[in-house]
Every structure is written in structure tokens, then in C-alpha cells.
Backbone as a chain_set.jsonl record, in Angstrom:
{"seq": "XXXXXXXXXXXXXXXXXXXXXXXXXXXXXXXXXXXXXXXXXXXXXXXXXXXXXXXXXXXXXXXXXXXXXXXXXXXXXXXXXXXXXXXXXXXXXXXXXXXXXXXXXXXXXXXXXXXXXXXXXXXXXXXXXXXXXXXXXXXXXXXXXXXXXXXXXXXXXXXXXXXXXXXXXXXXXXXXXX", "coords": {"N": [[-9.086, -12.157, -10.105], [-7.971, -10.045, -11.875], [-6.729, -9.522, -15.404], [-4.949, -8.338, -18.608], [-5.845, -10.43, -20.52], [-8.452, -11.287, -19.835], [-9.45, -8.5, -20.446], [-12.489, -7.625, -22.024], [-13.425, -5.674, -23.908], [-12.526, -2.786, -25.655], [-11.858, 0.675, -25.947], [-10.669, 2.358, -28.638], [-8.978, 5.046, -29.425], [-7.504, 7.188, -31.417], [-6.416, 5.755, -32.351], [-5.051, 4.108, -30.179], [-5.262, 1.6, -27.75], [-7.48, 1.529, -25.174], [-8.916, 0.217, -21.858], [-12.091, -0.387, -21.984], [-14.644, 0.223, -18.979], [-17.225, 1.288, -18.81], [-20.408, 2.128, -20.267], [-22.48, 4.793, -20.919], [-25.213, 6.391, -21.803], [-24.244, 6.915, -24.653], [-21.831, 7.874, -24.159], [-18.296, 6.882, -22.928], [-16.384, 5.074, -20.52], [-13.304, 4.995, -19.172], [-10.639, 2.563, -18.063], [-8.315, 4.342, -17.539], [-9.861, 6.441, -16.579], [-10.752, 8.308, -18.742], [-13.281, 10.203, -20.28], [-15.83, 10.111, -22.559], [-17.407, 10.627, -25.424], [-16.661, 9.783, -28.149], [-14.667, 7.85, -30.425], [-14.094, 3.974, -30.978], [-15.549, 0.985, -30.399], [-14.071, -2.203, -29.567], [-13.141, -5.578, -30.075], [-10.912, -7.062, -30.113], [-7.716, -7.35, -28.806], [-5.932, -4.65, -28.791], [-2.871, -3.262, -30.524], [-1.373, -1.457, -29.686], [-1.661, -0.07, -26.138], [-3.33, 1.778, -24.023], [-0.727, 3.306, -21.268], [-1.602, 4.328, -19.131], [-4.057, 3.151, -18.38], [-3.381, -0.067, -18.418], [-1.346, 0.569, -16.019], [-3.535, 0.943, -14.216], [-5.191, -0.866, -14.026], [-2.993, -2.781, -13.11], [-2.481, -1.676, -10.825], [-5.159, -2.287, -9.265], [-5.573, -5.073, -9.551], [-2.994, -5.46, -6.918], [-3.855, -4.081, -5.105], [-5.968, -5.317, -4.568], [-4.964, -8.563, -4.051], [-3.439, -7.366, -1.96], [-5.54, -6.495, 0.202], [-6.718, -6.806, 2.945], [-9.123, -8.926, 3.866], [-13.007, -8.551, 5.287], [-12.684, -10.332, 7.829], [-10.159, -10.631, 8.7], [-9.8, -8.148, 8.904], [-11.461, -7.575, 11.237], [-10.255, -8.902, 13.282], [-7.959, -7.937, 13.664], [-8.497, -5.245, 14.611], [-10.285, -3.375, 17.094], [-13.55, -1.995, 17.614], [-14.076, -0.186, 20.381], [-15.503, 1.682, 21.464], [-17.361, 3.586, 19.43], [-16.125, 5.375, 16.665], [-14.377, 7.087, 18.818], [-12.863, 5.261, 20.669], [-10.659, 2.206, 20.586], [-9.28, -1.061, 20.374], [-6.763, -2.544, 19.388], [-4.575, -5.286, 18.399], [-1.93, -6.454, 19.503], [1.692, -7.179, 17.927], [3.128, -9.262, 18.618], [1.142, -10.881, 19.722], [0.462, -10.467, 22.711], [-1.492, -8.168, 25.248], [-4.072, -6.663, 24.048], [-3.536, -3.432, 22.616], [-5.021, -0.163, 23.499], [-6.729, 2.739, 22.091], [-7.455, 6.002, 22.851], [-9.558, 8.264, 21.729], [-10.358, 11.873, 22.278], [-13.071, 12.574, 23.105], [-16.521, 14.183, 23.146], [-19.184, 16.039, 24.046], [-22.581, 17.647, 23.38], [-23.169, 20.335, 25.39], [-25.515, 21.227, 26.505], [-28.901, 19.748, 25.63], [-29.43, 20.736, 21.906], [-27.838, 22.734, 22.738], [-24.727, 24.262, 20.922], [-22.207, 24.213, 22.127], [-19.585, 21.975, 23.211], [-18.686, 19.645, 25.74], [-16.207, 18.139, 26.898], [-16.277, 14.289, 27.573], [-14.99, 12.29, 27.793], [-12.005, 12.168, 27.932], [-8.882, 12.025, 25.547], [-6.787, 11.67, 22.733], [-5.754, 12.958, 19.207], [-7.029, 12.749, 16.024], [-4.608, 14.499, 14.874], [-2.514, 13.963, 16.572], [-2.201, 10.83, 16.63], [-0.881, 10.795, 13.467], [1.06, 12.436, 13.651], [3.036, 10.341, 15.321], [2.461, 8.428, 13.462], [3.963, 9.893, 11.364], [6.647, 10.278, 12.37], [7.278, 7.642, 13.051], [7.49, 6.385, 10.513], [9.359, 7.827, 9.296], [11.399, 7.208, 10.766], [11.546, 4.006, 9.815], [12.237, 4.454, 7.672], [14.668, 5.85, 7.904], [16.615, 3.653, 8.544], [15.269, 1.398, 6.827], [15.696, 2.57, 3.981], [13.273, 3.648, 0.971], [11.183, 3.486, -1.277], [8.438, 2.971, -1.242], [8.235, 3.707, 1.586], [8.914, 6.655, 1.569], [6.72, 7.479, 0.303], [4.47, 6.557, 1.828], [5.221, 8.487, 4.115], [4.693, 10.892, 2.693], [2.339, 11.084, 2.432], [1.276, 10.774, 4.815], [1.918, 12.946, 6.02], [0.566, 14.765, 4.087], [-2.698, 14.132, 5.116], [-2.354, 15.249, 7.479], [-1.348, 18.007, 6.953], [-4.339, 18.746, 5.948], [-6.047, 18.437, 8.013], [-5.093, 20.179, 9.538], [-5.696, 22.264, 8.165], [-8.418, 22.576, 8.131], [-8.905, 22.843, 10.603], [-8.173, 25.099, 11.18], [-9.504, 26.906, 9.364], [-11.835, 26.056, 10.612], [-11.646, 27.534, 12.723], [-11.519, 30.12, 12.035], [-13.666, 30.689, 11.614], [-14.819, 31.196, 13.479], [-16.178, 28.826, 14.681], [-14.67, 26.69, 15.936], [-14.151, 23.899, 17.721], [-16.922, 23.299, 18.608], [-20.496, 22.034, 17.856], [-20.828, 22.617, 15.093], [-21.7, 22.893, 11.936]], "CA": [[-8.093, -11.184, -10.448], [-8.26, -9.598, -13.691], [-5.586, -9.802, -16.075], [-5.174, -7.911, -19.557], [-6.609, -11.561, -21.149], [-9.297, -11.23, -19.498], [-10.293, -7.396, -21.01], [-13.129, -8.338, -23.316], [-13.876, -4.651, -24.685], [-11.517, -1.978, -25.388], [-12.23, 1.576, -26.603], [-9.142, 2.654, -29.043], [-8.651, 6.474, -29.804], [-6.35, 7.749, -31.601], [-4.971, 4.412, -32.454], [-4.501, 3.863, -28.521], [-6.747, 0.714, -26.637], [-8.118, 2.0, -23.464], [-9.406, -0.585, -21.157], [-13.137, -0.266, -21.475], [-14.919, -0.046, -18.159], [-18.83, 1.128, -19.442], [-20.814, 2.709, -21.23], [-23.528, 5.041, -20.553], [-25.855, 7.24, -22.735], [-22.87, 6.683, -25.432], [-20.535, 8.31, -23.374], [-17.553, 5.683, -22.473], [-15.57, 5.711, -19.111], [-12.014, 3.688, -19.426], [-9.869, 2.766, -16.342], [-7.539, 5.857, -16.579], [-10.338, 7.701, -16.395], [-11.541, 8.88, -19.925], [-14.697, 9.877, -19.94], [-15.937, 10.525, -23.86], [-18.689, 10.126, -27.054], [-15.684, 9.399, -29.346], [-13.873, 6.565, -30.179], [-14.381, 2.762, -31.541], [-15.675, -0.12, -29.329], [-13.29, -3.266, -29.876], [-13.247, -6.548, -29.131], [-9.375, -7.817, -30.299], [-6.603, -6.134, -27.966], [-5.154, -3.22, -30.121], [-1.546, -3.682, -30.564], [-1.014, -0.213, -28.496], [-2.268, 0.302, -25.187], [-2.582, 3.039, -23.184], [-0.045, 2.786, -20.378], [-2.698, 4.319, -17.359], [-5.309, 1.962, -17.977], [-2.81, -0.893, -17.733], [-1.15, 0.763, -14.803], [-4.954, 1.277, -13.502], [-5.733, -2.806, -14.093], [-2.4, -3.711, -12.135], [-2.752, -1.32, -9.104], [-6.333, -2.802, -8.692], [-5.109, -6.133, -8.924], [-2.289, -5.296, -5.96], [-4.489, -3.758, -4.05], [-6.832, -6.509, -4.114], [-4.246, -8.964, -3.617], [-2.986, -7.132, -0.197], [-6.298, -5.837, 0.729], [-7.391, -7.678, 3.931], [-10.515, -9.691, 4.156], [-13.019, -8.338, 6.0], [-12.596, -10.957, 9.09], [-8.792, -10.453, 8.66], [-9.453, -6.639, 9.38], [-11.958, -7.527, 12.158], [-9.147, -9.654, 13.955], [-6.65, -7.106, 14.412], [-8.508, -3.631, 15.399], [-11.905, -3.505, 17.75], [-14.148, -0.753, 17.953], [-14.9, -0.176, 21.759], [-16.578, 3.159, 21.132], [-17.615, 3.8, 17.669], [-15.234, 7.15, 16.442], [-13.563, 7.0, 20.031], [-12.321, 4.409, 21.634], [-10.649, 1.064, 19.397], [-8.252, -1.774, 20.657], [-5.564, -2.878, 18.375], [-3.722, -6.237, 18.32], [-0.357, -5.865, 19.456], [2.107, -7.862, 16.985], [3.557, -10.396, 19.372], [0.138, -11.223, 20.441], [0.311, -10.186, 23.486], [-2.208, -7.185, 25.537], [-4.192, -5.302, 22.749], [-3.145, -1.725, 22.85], [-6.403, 0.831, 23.395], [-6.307, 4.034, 21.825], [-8.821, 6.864, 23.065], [-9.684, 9.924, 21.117], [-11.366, 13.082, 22.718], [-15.173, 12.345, 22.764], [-17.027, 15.459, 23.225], [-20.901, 15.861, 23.651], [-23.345, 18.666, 23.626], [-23.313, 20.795, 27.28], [-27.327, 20.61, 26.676], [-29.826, 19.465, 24.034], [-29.264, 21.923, 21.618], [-26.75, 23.774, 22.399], [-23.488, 24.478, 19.901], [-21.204, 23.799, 22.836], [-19.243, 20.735, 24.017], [-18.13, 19.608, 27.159], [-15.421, 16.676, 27.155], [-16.979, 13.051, 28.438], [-13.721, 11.404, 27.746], [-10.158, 13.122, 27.065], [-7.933, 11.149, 24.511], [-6.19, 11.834, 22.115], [-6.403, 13.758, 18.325], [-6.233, 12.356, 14.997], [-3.547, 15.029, 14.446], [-1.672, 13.632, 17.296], [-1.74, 9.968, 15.483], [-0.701, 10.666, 12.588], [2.614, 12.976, 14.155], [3.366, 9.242, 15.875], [2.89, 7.571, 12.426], [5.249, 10.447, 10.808], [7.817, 9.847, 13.158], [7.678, 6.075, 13.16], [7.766, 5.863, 9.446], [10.64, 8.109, 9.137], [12.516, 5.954, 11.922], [11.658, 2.961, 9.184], [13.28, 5.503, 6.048], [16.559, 5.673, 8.115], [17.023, 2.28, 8.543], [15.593, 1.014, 5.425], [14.985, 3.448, 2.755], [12.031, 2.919, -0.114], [9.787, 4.18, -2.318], [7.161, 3.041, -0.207], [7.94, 4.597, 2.962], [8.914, 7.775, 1.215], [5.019, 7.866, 0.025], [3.273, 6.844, 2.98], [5.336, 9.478, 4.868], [4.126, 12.161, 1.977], [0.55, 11.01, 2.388], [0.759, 11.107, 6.019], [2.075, 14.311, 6.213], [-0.744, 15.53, 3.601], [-3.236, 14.09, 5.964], [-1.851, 15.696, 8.676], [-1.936, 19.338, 6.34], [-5.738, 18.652, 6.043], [-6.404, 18.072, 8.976], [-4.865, 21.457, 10.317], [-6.078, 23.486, 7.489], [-9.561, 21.954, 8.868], [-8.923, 23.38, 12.027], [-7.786, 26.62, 11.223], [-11.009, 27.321, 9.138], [-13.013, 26.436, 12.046], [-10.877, 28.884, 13.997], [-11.491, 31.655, 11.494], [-15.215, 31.103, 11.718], [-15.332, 30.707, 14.842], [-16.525, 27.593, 15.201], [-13.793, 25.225, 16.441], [-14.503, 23.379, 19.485], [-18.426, 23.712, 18.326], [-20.838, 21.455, 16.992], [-21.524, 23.246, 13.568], [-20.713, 22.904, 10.543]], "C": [[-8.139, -10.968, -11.953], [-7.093, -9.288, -14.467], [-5.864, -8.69, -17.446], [-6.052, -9.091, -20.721], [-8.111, -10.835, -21.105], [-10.281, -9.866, -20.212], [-10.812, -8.121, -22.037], [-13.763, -7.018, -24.026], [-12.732, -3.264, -24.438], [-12.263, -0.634, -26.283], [-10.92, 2.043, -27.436], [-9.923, 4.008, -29.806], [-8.055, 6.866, -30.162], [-5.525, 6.936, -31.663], [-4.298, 4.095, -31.457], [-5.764, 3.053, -27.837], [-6.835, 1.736, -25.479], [-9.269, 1.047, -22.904], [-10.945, 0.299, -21.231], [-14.182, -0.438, -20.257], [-16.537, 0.286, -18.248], [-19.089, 2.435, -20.075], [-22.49, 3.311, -21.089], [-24.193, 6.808, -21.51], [-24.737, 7.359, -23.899], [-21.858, 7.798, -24.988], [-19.882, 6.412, -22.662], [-16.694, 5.966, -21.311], [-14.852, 4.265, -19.809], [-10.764, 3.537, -17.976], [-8.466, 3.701, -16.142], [-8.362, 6.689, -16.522], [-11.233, 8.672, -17.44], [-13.039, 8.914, -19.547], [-15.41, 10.673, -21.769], [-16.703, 9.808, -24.508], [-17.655, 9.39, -27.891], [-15.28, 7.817, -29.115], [-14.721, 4.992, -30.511], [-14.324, 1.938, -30.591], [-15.312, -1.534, -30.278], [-13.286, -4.718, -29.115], [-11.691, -7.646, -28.66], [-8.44, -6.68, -29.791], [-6.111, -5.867, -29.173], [-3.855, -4.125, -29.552], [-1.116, -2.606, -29.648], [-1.922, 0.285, -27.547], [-2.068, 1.367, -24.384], [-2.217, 2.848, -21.649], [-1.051, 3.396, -18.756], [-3.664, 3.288, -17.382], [-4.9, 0.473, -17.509], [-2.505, -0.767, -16.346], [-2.85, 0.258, -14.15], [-5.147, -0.514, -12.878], [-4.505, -3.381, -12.824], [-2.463, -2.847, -11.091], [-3.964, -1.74, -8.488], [-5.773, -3.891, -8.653], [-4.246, -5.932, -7.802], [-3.144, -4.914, -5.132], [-5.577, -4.985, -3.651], [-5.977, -7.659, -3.425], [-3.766, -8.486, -2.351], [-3.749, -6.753, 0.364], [-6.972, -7.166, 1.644], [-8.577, -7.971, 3.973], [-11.233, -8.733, 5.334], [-12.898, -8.723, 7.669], [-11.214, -10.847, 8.993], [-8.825, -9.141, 9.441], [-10.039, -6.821, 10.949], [-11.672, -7.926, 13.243], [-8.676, -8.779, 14.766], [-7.192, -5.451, 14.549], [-10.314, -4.179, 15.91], [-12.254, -2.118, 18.037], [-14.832, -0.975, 19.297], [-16.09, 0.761, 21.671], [-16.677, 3.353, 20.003], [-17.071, 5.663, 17.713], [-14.273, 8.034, 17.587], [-12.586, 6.592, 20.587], [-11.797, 2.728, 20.686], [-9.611, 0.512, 20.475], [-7.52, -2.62, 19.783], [-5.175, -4.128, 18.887], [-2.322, -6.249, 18.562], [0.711, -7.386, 18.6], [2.635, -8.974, 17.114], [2.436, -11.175, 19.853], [0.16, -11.027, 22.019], [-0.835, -9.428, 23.876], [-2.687, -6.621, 24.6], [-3.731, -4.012, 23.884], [-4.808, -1.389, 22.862], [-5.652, 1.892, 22.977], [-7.874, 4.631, 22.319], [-8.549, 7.676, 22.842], [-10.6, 10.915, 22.388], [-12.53, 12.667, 22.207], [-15.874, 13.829, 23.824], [-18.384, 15.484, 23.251], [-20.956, 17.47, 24.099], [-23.224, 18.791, 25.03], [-25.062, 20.102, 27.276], [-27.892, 20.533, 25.531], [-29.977, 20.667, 23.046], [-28.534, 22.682, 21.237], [-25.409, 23.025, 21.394], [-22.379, 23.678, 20.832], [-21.26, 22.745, 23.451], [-18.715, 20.918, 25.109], [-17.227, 18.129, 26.817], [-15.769, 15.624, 28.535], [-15.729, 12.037, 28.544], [-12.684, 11.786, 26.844], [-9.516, 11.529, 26.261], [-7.434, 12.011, 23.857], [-6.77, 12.66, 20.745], [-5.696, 12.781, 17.187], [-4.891, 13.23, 14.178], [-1.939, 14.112, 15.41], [-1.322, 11.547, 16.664], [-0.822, 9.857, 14.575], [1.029, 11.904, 12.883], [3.563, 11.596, 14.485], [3.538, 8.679, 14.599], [4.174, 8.395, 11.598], [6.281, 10.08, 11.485], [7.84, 8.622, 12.806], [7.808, 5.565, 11.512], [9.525, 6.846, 8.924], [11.832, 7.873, 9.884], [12.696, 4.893, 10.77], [12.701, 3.307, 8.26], [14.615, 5.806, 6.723], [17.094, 4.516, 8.177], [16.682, 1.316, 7.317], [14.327, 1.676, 4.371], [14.258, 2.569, 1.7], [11.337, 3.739, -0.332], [8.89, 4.63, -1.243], [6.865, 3.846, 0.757], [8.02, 5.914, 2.757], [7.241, 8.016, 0.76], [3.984, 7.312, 0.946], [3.567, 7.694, 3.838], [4.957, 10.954, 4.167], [2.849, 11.97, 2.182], [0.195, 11.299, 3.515], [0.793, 12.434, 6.29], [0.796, 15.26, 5.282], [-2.048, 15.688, 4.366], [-3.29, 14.922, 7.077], [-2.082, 17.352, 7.867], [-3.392, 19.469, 6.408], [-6.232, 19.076, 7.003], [-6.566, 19.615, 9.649], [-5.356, 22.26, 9.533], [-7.864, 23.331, 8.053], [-9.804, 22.816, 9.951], [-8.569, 25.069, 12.055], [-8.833, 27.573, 10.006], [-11.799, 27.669, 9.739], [-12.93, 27.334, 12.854], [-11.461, 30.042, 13.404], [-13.018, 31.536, 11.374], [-15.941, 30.785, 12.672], [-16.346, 29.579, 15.313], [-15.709, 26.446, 16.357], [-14.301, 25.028, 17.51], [-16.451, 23.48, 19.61], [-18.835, 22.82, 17.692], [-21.968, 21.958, 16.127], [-20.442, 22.896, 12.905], [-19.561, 23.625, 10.037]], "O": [[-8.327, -11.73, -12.902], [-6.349, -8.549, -13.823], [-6.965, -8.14, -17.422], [-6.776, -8.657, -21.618], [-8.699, -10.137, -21.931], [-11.475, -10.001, -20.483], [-10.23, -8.917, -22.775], [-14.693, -7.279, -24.789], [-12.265, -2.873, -23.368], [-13.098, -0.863, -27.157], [-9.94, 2.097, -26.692], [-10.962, 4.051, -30.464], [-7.386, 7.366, -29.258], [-4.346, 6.975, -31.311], [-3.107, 3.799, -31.549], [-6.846, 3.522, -27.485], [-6.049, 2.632, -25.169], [-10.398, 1.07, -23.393], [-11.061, 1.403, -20.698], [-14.806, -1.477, -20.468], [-17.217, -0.569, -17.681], [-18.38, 3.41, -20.325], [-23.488, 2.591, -21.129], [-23.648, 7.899, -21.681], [-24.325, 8.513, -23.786], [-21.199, 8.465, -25.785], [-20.449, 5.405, -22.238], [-16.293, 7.118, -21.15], [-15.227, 3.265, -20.422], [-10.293, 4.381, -17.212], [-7.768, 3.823, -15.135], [-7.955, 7.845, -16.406], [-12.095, 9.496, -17.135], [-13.75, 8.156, -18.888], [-15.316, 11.894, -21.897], [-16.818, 8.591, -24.366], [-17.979, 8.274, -28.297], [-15.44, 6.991, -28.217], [-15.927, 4.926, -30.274], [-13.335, 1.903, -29.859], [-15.91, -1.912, -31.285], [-13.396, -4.922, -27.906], [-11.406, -8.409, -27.737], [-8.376, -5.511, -30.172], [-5.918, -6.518, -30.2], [-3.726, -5.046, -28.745], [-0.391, -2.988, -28.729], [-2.877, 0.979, -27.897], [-0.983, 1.848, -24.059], [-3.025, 2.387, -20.843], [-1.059, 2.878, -17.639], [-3.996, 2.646, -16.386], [-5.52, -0.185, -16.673], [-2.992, -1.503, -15.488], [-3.05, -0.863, -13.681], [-5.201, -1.054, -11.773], [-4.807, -4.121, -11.888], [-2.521, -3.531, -10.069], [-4.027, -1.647, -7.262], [-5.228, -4.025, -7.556], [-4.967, -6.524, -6.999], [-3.172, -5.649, -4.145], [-5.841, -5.388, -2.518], [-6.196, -7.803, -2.222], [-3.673, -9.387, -1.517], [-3.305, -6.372, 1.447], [-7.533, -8.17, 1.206], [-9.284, -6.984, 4.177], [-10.538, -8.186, 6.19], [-12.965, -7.899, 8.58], [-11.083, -11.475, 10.044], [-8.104, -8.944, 10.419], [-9.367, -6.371, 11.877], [-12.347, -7.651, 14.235], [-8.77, -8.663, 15.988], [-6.374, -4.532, 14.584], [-11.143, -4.93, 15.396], [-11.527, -1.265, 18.546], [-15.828, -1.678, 19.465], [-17.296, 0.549, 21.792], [-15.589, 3.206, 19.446], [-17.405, 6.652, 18.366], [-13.685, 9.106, 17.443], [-11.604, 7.225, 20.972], [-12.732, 2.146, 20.137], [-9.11, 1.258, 21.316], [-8.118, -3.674, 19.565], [-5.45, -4.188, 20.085], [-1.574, -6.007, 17.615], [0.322, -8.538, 18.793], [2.76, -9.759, 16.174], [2.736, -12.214, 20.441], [-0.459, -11.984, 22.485], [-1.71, -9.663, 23.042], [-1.887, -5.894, 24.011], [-3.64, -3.778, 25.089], [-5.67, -2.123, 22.38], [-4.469, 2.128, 23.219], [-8.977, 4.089, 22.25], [-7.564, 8.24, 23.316], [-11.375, 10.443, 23.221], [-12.85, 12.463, 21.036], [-15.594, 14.196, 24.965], [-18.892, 14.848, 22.329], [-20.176, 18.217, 24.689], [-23.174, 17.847, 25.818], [-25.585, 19.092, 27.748], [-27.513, 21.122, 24.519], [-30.684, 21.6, 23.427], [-28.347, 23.234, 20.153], [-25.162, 21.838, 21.184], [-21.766, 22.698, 20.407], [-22.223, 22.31, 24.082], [-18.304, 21.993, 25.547], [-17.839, 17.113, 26.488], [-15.674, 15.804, 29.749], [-15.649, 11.121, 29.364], [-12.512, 11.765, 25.625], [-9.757, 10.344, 26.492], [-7.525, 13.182, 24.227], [-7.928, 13.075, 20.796], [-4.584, 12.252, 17.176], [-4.307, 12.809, 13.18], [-0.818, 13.817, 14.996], [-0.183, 11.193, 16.358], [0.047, 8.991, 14.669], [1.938, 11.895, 12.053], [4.712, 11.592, 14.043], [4.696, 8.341, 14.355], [5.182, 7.79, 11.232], [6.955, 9.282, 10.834], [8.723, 8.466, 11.962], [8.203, 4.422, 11.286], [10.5, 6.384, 8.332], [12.978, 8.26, 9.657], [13.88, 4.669, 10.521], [13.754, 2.701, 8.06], [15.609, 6.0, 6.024], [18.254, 4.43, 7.774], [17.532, 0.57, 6.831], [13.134, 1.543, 4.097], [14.405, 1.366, 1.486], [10.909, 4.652, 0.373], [8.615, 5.676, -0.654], [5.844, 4.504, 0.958], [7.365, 6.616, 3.527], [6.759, 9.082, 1.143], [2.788, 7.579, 0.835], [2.638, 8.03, 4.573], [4.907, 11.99, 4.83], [2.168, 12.988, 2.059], [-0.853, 11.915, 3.713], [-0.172, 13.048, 6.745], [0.232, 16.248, 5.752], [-2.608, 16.78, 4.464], [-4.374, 15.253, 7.558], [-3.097, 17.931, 8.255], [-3.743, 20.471, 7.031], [-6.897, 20.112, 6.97], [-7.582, 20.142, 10.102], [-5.607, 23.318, 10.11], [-8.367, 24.41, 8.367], [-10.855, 23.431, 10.129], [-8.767, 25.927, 12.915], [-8.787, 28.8, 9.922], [-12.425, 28.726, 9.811], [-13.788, 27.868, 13.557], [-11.897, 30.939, 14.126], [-13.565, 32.552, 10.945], [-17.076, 30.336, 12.832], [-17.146, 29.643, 16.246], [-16.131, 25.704, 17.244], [-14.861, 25.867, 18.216], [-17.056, 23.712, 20.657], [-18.063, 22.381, 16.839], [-23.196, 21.898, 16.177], [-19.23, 22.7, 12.996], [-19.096, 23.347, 8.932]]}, "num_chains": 1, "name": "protein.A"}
């Protein structure tokens, strides 16, 4: 886990550190993001830092910190069908849950058009279930948090349909083209 100690090169601009992250053809990248020729390579933390690159340093640490191992992840979801078909862990340990998406193949070698090999479900239809169930959590106990995974889901969920209503207007949908 990486700490502000730990930074051993800082770029300061404008009389502002910025976490140095590298350095290529003397252009410098810094962890909010800078990307620039300018600027003095340091080795003693400035006295003023710039507050994204910190942010930057502790949302990577958090995320590392809660980010599941991969045998942690491989525990609790199974891929039956690869992009199909998965079985989940249910939280009591009990029955995994299955989920099955719509799997779709070519009619014949070739052709544009599908034929459904196995009905399921849509990742739009998901992610309606996770809206709902996170704004069940936000009545009962409000938070930051849940207020921004129910804005992300719902963005997801915009995507998704603007996705689909492209394909519509170029007549594709339900087609395998681009």
C-alpha cells in the first residue's frame, strides 16, 4: 500500500508537488493526470501538494484495500456459459442463484441474422433490479455511497439504451454487425 512517505519523486509546478508517476520522452504524467514538458523533478515532499494527486494515491489505496482477490472473486460468481449463463453464491450459503442472459447465434454460417438458442434475460433488465434494490437500500439507510452507485447504475443503464437505439436507427439491432 502506498502511502505519501513512500512518494520518492514529485514534479512541483507552480510551486504545487504533483505525485510523480513517469516520465517519458521528457514529458511527465502525475496521478491527477497531468500530462506535461514543464516543471521540476524533486526528490523532498514540497510543502504544498496538489489535492487530486493525493486524492488519486488514497482512492487507489481503498480500492486496493476492498478489491477482492482473485480466488475471493472466483468463490462467489461461476461462469457456466462464458457471456451467458453465471451462478452466484447466495449470502446465507445456501443454493447458488443462476442467472441466464439471451444467447443468440447466427441462423447460418454467415448470415447477419440470429436465432435465440437460449432466452434469458438483458443486461438492461439487471441493472433495472439493481436500481430498484439500491434505492430500497437509500430509503432505509441513506449515503453517499448508495446515492452514487444508484447514479452510476442508472448511467449504465442510459448507455446501454442509447446503444440500442443506434442500432435501431441503423438498422442493425437484433443483427450481428457492428
Amino acid at each position: 500500500m502506498i502511502t505519501l512517505d513512500d512518494v520518492t519523486k514529485w514534479l512541483v509546478l507552480s510551486g504545487v508537488g504533483h505525485i510523480l508517476c513517469g516520465t517519458r520522452e521528457r514529458w511527465h504524467t502525475t496521478a491527477c493526470g497531468t500530462w506535461t514538458p514543464n516543471g521540476e523533478v524533486v526528490t523532498d515532499r514540497p510543502n504544498r501538494k496538489c489535492r487530486k494527486c493525493v486524492a488519486a494515491l488514497f482512492i487507489d489505496r481503498v480500492v486496493r484495500q476492498n478489491k477482492p482477490n482473485r480466488a475471493e472473486r472466483s468463490s462467489t460468481m461461476k461462469v457456466l456459459t462464458v457471456g451467458h449463463k453465471y451462478a452466484m453464491d447466495s449470502f446465507e450459503g445456501e443454493k447458488a442463484q443462476t442467472i441466464q442472459f439471451i444467447e443468440k447465434v447466427p441462423v447460418d454460417e454467415g448470415s447477419t441474422e440470429l436465432k435465440t438458442v437460449n432466452d434469458g434475460t438483458t443486461n438492461e433488465e439487471v441493472l433495472l433490479v439493481l436500481i430498484d434494490r439500491m434505492q430500497s437500500l437509500q430509503s432505509k439507510f441513506p449515503c453517499r455511497e448508495n446515492a452514487i452507485v444508484i447514479t452510476n447504475l442508472e448511467e449504465s443503464l442510459m448507455w446501454l439504451n442509447k446503444r440500442t437505439t443506434d442500432r435501431k436507427v441503423r438498422g442493425v439491432e437484433g443483427k450481428q454487425v457492428r
